[in-house]
C-alpha positions as CSV (number, residue, x, y, z in Angstrom):
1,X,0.0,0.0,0.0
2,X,1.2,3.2,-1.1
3,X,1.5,5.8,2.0
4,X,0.1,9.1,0.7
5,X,1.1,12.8,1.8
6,X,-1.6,13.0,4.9
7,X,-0.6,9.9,6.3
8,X,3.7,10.5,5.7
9,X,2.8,14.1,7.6
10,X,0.9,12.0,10.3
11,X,3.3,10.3,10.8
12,X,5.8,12.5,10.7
13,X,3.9,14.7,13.3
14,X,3.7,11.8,15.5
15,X,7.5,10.9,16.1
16,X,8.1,14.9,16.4
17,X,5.6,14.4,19.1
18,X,5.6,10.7,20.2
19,X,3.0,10.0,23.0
20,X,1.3,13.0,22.8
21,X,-2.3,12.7,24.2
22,X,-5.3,12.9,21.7
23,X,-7.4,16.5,21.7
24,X,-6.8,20.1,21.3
25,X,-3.4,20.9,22.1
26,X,-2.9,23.7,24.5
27,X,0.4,25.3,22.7
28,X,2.3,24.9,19.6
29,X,5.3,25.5,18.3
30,X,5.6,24.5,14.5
31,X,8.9,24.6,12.3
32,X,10.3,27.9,14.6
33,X,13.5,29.6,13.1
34,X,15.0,32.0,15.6
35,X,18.0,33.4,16.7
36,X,19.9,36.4,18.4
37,X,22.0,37.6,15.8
38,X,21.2,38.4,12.2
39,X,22.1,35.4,9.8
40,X,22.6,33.3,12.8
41,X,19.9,30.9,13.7
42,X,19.8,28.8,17.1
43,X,16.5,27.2,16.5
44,X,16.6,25.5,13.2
45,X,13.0,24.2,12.6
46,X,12.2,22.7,15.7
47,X,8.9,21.8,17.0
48,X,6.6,21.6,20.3
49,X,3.1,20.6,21.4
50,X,1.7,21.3,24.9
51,X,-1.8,19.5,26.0
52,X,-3.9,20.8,28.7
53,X,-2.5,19.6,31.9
54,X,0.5,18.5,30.9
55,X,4.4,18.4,31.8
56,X,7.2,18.8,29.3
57,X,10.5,18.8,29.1
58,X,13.3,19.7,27.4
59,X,16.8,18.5,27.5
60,X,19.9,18.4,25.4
61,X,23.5,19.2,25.6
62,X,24.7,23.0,26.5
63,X,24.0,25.3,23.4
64,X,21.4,22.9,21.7
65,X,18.9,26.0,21.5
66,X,16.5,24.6,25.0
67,X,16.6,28.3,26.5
68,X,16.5,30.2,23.4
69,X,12.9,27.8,22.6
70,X,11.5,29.1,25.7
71,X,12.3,32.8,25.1
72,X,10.7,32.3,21.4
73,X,7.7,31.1,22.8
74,X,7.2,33.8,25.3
75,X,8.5,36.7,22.9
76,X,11.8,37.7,23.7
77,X,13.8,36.6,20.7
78,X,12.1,36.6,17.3
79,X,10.4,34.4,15.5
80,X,12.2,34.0,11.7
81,X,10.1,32.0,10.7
82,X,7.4,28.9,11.7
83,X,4.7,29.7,14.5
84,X,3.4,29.3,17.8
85,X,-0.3,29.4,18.4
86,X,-1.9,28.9,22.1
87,X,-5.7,27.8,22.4
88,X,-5.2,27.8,18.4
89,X,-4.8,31.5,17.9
90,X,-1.3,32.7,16.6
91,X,0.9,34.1,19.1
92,X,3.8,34.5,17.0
93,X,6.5,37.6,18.4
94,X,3.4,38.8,20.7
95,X,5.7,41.1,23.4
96,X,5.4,39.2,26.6
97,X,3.3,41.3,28.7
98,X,0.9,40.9,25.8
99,X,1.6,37.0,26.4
100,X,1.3,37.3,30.3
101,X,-2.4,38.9,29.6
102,X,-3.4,35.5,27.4
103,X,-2.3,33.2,29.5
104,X,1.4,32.8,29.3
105,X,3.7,32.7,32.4
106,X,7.6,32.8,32.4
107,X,10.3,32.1,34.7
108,X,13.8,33.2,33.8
109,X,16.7,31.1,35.1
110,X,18.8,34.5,36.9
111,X,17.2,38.0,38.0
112,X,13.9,36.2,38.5
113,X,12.9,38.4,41.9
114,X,13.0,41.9,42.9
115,X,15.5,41.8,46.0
116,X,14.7,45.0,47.0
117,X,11.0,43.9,47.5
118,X,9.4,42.0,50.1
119,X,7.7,38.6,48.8
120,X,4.6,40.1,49.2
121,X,5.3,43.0,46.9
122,X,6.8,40.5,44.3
123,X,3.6,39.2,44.1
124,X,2.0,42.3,43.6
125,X,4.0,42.9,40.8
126,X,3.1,39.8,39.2
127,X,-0.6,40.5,39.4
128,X,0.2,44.3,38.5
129,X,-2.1,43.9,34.7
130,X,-5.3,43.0,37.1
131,X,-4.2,44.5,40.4
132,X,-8.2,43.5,41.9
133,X,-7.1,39.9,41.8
134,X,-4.3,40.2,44.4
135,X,-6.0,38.7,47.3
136,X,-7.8,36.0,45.3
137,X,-4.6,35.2,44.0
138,X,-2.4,35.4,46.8
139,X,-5.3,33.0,48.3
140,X,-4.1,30.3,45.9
141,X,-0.5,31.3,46.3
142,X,-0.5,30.5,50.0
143,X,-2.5,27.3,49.5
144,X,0.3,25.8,47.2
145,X,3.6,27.7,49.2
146,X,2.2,28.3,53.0
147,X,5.8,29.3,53.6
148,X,5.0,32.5,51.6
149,X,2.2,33.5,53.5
150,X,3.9,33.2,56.6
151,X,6.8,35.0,55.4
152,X,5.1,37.6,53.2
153,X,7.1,40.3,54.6
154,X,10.3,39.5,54.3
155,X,12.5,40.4,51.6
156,X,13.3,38.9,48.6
157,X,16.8,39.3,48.5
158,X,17.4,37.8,51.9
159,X,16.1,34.5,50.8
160,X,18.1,31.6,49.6
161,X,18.0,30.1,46.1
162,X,15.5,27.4,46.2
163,X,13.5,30.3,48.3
164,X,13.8,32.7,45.8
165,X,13.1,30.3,43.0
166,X,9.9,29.8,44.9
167,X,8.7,33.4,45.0
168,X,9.2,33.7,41.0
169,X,7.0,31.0,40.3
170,X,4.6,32.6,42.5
171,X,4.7,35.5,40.8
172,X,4.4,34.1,37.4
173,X,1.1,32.2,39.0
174,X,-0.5,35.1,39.8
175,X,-1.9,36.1,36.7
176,X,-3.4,32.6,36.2
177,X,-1.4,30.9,33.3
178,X,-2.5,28.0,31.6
179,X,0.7,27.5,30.6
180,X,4.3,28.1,32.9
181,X,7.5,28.6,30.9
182,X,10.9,27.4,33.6
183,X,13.8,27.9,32.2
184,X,16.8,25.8,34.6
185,X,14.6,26.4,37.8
186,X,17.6,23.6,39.9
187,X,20.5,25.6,38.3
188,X,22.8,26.5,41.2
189,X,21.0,24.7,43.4
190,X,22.1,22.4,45.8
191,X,21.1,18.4,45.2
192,X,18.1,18.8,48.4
193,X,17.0,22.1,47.0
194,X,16.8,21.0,43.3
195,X,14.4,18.0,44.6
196,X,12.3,20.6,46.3
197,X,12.3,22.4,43.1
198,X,11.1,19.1,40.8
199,X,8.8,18.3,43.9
200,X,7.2,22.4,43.5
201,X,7.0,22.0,40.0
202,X,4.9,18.8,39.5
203,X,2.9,20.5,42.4
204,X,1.7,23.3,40.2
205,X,1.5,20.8,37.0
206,X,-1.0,18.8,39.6
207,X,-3.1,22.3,40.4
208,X,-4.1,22.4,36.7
209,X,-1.1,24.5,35.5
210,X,0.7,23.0,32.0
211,X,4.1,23.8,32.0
212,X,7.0,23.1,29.7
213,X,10.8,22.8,31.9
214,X,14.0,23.7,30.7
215,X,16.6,21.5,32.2
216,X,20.1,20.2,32.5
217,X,19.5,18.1,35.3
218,X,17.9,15.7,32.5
219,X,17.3,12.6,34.1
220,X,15.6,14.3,37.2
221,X,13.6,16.0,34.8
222,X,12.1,13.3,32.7
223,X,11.2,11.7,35.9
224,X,9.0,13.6,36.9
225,X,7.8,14.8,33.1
226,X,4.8,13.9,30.7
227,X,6.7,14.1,28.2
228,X,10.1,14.8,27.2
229,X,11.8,16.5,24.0
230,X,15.7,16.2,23.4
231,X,16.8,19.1,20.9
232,X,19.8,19.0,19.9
233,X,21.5,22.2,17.4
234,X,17.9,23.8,17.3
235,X,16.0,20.5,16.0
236,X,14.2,17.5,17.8
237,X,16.2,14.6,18.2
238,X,14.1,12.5,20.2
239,X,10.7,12.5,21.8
240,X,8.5,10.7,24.0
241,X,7.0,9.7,27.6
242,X,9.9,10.6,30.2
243,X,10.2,7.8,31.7
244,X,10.8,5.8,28.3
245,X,13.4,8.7,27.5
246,X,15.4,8.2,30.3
247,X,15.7,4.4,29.4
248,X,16.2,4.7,26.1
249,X,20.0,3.4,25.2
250,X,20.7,6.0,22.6
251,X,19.2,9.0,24.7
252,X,21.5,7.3,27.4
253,X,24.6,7.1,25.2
254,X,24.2,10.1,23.1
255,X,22.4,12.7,26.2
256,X,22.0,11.4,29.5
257,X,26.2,11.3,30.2
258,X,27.2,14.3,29.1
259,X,24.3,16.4,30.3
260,X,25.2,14.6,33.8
261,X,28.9,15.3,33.5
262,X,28.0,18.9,32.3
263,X,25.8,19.0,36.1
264,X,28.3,17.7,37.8
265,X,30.9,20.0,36.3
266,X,28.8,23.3,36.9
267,X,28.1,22.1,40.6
268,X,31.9,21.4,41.7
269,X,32.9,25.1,40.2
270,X,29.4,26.5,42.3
């Protein structure tokens, strides 16, 4: 039997995105192009679907385009070409406060609070597009991170690490994403606080947030992952169920080691 066009594209689509759920997808990214520089690409065609309720990750070795993906997705380096579309209306280069208003939440790896500010205030300034919604907000906060209500006047910048990794993904949960974009949340972390990290991630994935994580620590991620994607130059490598990933002997050979030698490497000069 001949295989015609639809079914070779079906196919196609479905080991770019192997184990995938069925339905609507939440986000996608389709074919994206993109880079800093002009003439110099970092994403060379690579692609990413997000379901309601789920969460992805993304792993590969140091420079393989993982961060720059995120940043694409949220607005912060442009789009050459491809798309990304959330709820199935484009979204392509939208700035990111424009993104933060649809539905789209972003944690940067470094910078991510206001040290100055007490956690309290941080909040507010992740809620400042709907200020009203504070306390319903801060409600659900609290619920999730009690520390933060009990320490909602302290400041930022006195916290530690894991601590302030906390109050950012607070803050981009106040404005009630469907979707959360980390990018390295364990980086710099020591080994307890990157479990409490994984441990506060699949905690918001579980109170209906989707999220897609950016990660070196690869094999902790796809543990606790959906779904994993390994890019690798700007393109998908590999795909699939996390678990399955982090069994897979040429994701092993060709991913796993390094990425864990790279870990191990940034944590002794830490």
């Amino acid at each position: 039997m001949t295989a015609t066009p639809q079914s070779t594209a079906r196919s196609a689509a479905s080991d770019t995105h192997r184990g995938a759920p069925e339905g609507e997808p939440l986000l996608v990214a389709e074919n994206l192009v993109a880079g800093y520089l002009p003439g110099v690409d970092i994403l060379n065609g690579c692609n990413l679907v997000v379901h309601p309720g789920e969460l992805v990750g993304i792993i590969g070795p140091n420079g393989a385009g993982k961060s720059t993906l995120l940043k694409a997705l949220f607005g912060l380096v442009s789009v050459r070409s491809g798309g990304v579309t959330l709820k199935g209306e484009d979204i392509t280069n939208h700035r990111a406060d424009a993104l933060v208003r649809r539905g789209v939440g972003f944690v940067p790896q470094n910078n991510n609070v206001f040290p100055s500010l007490t956690i309290e205030e941080n909040l507010q300034m992740g809620v400042y597009q709907a200020p009203r919604t504070f306390t319903e907000r801060f409600d659900f906060i609290v619920d999730l991170f009690p520390v933060l209500g009990q320490r909602r006047r302290q400041r930022a910048g006195s916290l530690s690490g894991g601590e302030r990794q906390m109050v950012a993904m607070a803050r981009a949960l106040m404005m009630d994403p469907s979707v959360l974009l980390l990018d390295e949340p364990s980086a710099g972390l020591s080994p307890v606080r990157q479990d409490e990290t994984f441990i506060r991630t699949r905690k918001i994935n579980k109170a209906g947030v989707s999220i897609v994580i950016v990660e070196q620590n690869a094999r902790r991620a796809l543990q606790i992952c959906d779904r994993g994607y390994v890019l690798d130059q700007g393109r998908n490598a590999y795909s699939g169920p996390g678990r399955e990933l982090m069994n897979d002997p040429k994701v092993i050979e060709l991913y796993l080691g390094t990425l864990a030698t790279d870990v191990e490497n940034a944590s002794g000069a830490a």
